[in-house]
N, CA, C and O atoms as a Tripos MOL2 file, in Angstrom:
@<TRIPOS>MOLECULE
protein
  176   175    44     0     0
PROTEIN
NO_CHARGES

@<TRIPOS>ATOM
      1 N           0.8320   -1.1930    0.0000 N.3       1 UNK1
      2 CA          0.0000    0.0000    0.0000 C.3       1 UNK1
      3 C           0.8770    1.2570    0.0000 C.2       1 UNK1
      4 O           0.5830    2.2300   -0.6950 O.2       1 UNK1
      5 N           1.7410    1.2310    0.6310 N.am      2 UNK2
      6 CA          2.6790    2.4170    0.8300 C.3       2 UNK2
      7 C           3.8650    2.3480    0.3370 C.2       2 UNK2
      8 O           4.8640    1.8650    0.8720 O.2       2 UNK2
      9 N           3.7520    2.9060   -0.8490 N.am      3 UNK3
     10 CA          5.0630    2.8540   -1.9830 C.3       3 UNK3
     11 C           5.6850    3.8340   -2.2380 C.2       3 UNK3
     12 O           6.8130    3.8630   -2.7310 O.2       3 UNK3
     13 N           4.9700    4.8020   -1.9070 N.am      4 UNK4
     14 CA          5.6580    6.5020   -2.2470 C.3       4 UNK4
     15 C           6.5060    6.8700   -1.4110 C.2       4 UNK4
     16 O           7.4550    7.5980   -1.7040 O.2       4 UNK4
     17 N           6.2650    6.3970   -0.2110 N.am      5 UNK5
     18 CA          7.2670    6.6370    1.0190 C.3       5 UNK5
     19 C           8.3940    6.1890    1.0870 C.2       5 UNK5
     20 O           9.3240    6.9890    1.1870 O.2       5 UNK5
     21 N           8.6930    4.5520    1.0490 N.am      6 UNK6
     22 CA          9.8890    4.3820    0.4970 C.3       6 UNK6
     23 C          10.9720    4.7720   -0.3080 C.2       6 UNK6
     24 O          12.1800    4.8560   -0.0870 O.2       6 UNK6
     25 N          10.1260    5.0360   -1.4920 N.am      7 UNK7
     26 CA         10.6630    5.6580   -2.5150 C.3       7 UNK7
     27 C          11.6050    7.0550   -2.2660 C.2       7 UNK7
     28 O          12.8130    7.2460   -2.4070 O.2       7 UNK7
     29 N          10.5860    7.8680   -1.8640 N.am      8 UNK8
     30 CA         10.5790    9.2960   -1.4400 C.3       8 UNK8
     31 C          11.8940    9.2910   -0.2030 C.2       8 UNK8
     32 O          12.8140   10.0570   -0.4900 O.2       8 UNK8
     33 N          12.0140    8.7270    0.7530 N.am      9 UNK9
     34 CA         12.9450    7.9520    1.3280 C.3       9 UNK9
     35 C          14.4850    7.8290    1.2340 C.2       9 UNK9
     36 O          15.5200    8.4020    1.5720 O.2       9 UNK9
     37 N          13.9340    6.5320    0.4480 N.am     10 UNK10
     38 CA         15.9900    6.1740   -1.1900 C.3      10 UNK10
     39 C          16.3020    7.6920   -1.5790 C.2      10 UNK10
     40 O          17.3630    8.2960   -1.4170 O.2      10 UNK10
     41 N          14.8830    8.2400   -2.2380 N.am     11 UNK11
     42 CA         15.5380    9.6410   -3.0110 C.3      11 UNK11
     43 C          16.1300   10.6730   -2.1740 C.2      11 UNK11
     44 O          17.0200   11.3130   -2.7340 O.2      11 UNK11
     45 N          15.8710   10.9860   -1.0120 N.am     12 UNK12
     46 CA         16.0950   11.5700    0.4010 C.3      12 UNK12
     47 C          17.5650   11.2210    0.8940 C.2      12 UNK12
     48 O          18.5080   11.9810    1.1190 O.2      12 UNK12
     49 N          17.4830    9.9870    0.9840 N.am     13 UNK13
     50 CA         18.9820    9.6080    1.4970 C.3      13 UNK13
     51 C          19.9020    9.5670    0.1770 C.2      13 UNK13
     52 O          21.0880    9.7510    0.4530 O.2      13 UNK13
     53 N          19.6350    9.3660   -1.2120 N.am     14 UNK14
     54 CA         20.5710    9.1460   -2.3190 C.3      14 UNK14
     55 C          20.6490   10.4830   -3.0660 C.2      14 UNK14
     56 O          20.7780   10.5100   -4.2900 O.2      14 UNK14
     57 N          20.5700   11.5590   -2.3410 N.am     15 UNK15
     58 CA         19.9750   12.9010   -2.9950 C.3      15 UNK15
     59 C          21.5730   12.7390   -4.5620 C.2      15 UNK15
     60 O          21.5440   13.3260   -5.6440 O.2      15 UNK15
     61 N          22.3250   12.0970   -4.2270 N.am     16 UNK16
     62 CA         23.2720   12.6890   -5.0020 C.3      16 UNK16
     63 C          23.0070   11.7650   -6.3360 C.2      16 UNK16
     64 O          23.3120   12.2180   -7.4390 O.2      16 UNK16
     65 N          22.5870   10.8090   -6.2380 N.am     17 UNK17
     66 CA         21.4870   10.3610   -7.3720 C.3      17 UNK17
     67 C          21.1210   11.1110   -8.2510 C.2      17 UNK17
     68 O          21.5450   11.1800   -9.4050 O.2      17 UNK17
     69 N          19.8820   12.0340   -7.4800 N.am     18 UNK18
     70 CA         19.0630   13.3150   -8.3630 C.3      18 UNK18
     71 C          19.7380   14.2400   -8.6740 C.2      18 UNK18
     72 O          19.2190   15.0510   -9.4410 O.2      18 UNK18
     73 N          21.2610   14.5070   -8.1730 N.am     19 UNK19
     74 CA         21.8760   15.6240   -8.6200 C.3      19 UNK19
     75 C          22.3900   15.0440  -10.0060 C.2      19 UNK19
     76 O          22.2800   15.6720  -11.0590 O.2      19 UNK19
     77 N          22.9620   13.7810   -9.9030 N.am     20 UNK20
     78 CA         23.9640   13.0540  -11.0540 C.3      20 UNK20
     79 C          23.1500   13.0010  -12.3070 C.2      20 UNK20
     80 O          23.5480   13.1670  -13.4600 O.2      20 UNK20
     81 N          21.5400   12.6560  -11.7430 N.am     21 UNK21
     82 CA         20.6920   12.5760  -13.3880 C.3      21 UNK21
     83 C          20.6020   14.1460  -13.6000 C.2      21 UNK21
     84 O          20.9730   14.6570  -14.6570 O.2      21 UNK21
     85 N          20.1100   14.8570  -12.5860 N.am     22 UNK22
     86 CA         20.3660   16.5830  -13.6020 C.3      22 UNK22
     87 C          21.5380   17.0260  -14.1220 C.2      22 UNK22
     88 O          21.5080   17.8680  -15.0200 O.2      22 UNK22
     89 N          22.7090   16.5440  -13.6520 N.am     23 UNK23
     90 CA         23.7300   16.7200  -14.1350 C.3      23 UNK23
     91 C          23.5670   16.0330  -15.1960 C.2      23 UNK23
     92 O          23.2090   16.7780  -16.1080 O.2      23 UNK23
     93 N          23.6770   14.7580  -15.5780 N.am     24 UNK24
     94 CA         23.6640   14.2450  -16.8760 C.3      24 UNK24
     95 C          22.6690   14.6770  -18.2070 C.2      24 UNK24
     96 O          22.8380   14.7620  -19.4230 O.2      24 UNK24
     97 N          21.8160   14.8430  -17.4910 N.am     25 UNK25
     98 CA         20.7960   15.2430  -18.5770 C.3      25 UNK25
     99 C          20.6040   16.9450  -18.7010 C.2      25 UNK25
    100 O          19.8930   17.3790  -19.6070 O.2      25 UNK25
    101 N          21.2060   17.7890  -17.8420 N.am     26 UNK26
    102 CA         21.8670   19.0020  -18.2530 C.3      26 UNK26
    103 C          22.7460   19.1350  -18.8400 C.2      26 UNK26
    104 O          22.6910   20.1680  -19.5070 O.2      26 UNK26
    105 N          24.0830   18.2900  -19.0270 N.am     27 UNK27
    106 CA         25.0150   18.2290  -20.0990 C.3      27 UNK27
    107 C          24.8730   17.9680  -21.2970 C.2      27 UNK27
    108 O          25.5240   18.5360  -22.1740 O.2      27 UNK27
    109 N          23.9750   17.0450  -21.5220 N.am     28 UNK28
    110 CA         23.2090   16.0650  -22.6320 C.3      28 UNK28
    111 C          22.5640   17.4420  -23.5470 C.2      28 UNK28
    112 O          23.0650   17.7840  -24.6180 O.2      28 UNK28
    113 N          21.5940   18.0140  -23.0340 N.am     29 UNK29
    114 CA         20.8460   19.3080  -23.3220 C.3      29 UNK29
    115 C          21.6400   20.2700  -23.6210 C.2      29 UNK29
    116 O          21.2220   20.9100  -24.5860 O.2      29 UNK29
    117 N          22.8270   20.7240  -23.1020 N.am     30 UNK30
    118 CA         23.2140   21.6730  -23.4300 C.3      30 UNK30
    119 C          24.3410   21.2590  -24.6260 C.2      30 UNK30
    120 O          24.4890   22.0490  -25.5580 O.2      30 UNK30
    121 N          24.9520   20.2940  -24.5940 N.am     31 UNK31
    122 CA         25.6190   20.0020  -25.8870 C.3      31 UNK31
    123 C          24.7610   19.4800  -27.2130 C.2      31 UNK31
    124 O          25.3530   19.6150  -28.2840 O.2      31 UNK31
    125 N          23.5530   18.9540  -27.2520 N.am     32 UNK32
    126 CA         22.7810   18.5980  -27.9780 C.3      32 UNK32
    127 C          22.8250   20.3920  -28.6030 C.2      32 UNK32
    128 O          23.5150   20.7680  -29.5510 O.2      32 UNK32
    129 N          21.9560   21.2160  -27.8220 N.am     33 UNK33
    130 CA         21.6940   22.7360  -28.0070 C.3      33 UNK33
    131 C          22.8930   23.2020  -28.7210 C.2      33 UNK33
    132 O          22.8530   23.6600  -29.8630 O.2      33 UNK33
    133 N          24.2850   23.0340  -27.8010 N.am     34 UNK34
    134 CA         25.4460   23.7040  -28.8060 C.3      34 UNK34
    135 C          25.6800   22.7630  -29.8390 C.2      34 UNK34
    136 O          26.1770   23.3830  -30.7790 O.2      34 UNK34
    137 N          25.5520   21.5010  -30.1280 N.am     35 UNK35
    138 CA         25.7260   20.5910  -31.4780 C.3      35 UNK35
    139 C          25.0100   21.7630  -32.0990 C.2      35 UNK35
    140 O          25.5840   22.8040  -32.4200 O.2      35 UNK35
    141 N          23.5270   21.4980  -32.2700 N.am     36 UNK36
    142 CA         22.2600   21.9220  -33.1050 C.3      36 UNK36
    143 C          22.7260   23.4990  -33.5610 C.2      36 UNK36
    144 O          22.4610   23.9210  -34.6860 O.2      36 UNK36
    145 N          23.3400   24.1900  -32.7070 N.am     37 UNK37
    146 CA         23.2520   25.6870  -32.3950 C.3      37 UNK37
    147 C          24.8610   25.7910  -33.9240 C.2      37 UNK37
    148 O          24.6070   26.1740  -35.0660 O.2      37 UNK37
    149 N          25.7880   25.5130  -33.6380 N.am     38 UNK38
    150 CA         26.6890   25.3070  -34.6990 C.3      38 UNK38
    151 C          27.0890   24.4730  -35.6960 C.2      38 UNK38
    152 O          28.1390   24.2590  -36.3010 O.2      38 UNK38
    153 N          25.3620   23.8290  -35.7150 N.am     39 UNK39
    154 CA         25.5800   22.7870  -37.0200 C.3      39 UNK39
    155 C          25.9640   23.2870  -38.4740 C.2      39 UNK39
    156 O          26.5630   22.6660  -39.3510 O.2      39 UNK39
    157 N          25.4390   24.6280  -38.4940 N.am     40 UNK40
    158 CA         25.8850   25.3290  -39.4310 C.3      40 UNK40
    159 C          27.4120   25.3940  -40.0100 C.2      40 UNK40
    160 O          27.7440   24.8520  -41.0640 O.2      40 UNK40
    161 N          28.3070   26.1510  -39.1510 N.am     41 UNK41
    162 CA         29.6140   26.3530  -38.9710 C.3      41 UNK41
    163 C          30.3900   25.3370  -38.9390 C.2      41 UNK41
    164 O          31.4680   25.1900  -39.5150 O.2      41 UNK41
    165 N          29.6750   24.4290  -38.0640 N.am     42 UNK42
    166 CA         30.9900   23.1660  -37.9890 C.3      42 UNK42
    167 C          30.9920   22.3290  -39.2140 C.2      42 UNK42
    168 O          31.9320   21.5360  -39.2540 O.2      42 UNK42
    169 N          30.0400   22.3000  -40.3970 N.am     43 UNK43
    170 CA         30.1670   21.6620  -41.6060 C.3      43 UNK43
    171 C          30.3810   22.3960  -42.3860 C.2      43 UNK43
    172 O          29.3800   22.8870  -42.9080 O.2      43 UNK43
    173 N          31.5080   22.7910  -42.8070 N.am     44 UNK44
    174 CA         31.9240   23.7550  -43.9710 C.3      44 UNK44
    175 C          31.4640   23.6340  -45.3060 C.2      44 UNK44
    176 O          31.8400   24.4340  -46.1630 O.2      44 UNK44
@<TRIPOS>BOND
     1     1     2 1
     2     2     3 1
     3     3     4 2
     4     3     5 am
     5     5     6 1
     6     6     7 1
     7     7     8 2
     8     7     9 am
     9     9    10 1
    10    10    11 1
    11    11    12 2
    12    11    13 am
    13    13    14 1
    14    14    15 1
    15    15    16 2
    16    15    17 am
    17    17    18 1
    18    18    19 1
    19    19    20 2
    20    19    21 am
    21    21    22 1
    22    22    23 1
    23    23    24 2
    24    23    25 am
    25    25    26 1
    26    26    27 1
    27    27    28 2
    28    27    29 am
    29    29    30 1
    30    30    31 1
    31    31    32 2
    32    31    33 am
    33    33    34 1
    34    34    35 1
    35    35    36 2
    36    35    37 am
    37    37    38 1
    38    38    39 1
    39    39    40 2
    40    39    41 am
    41    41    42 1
    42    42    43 1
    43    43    44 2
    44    43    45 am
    45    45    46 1
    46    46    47 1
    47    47    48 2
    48    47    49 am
    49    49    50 1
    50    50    51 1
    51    51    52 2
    52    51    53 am
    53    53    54 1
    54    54    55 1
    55    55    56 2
    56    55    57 am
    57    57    58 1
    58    58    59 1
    59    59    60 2
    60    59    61 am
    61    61    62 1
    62    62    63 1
    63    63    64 2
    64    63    65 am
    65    65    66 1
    66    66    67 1
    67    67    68 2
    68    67    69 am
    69    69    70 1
    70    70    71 1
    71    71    72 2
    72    71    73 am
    73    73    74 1
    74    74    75 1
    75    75    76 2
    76    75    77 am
    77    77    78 1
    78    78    79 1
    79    79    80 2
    80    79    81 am
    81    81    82 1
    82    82    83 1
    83    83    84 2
    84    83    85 am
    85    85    86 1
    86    86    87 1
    87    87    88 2
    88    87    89 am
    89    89    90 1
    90    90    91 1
    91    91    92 2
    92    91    93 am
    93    93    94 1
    94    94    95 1
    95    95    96 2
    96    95    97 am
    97    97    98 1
    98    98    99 1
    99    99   100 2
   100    99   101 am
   101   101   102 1
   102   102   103 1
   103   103   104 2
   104   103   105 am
   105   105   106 1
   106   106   107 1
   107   107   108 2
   108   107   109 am
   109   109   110 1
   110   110   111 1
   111   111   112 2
   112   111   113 am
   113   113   114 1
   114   114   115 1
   115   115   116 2
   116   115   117 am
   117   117   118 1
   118   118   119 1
   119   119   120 2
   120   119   121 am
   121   121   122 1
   122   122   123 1
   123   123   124 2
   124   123   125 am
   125   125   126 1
   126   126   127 1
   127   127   128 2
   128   127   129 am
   129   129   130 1
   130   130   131 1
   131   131   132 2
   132   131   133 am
   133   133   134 1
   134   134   135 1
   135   135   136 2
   136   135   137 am
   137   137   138 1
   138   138   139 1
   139   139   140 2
   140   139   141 am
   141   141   142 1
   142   142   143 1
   143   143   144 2
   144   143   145 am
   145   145   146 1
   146   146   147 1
   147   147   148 2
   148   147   149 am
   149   149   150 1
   150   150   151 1
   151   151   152 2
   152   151   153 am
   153   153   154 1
   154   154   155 1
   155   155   156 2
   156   155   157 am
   157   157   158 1
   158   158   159 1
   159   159   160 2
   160   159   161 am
   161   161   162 1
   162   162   163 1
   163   163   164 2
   164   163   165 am
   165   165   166 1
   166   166   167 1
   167   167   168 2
   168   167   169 am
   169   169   170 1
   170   170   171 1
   171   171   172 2
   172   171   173 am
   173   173   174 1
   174   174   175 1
   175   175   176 2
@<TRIPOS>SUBSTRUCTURE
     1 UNK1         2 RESIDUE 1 A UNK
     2 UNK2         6 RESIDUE 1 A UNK
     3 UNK3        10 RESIDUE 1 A UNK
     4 UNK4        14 RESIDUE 1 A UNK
     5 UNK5        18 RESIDUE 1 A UNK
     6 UNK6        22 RESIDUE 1 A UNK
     7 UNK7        26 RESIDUE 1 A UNK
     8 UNK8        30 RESIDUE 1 A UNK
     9 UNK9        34 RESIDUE 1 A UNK
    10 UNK10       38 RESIDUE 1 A UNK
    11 UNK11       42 RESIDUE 1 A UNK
    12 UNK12       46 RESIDUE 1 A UNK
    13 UNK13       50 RESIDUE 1 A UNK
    14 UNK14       54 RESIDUE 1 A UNK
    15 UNK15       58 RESIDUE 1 A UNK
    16 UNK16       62 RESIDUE 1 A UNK
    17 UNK17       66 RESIDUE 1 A UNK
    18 UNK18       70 RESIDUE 1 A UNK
    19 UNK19       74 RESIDUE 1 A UNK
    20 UNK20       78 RESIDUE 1 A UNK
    21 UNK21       82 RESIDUE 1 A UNK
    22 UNK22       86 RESIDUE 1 A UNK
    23 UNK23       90 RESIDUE 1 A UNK
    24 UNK24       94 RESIDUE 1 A UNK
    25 UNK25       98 RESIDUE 1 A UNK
    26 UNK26      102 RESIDUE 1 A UNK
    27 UNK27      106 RESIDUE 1 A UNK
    28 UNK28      110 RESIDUE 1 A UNK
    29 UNK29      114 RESIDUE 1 A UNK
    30 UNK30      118 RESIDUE 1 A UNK
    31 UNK31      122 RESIDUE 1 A UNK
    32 UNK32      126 RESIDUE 1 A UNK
    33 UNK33      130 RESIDUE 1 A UNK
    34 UNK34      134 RESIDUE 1 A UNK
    35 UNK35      138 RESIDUE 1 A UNK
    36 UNK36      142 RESIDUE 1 A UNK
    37 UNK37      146 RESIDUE 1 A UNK
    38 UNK38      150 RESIDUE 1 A UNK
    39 UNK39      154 RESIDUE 1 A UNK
    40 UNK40      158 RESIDUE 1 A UNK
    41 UNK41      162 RESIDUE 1 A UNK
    42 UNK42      166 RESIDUE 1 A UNK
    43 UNK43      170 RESIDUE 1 A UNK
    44 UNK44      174 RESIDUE 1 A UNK
């Protein structure tokens, strides 16, 4: 019955978890963005 709590819990104590996926998927995003952003330029 009580699944959110646990959960909520792991994420609480593993906070550096949730930092590592925003980190990853903020890097991901922002080089995707600068790929896309100088696709122009970088293919001569």
């Amino acid at each position: 019955m009580i699944v959110g709590t646990p959960l909520y819990e792991w994420m609480s104590h593993n906070f550096f978890v949730m930092a590592m996926i925003l980190g990853v998927i903020g890097v991901v995003g922002y080089y995707a963005f600068y790929s896309s952003r100088r696709k122009g330029r970088y293919r001569q």
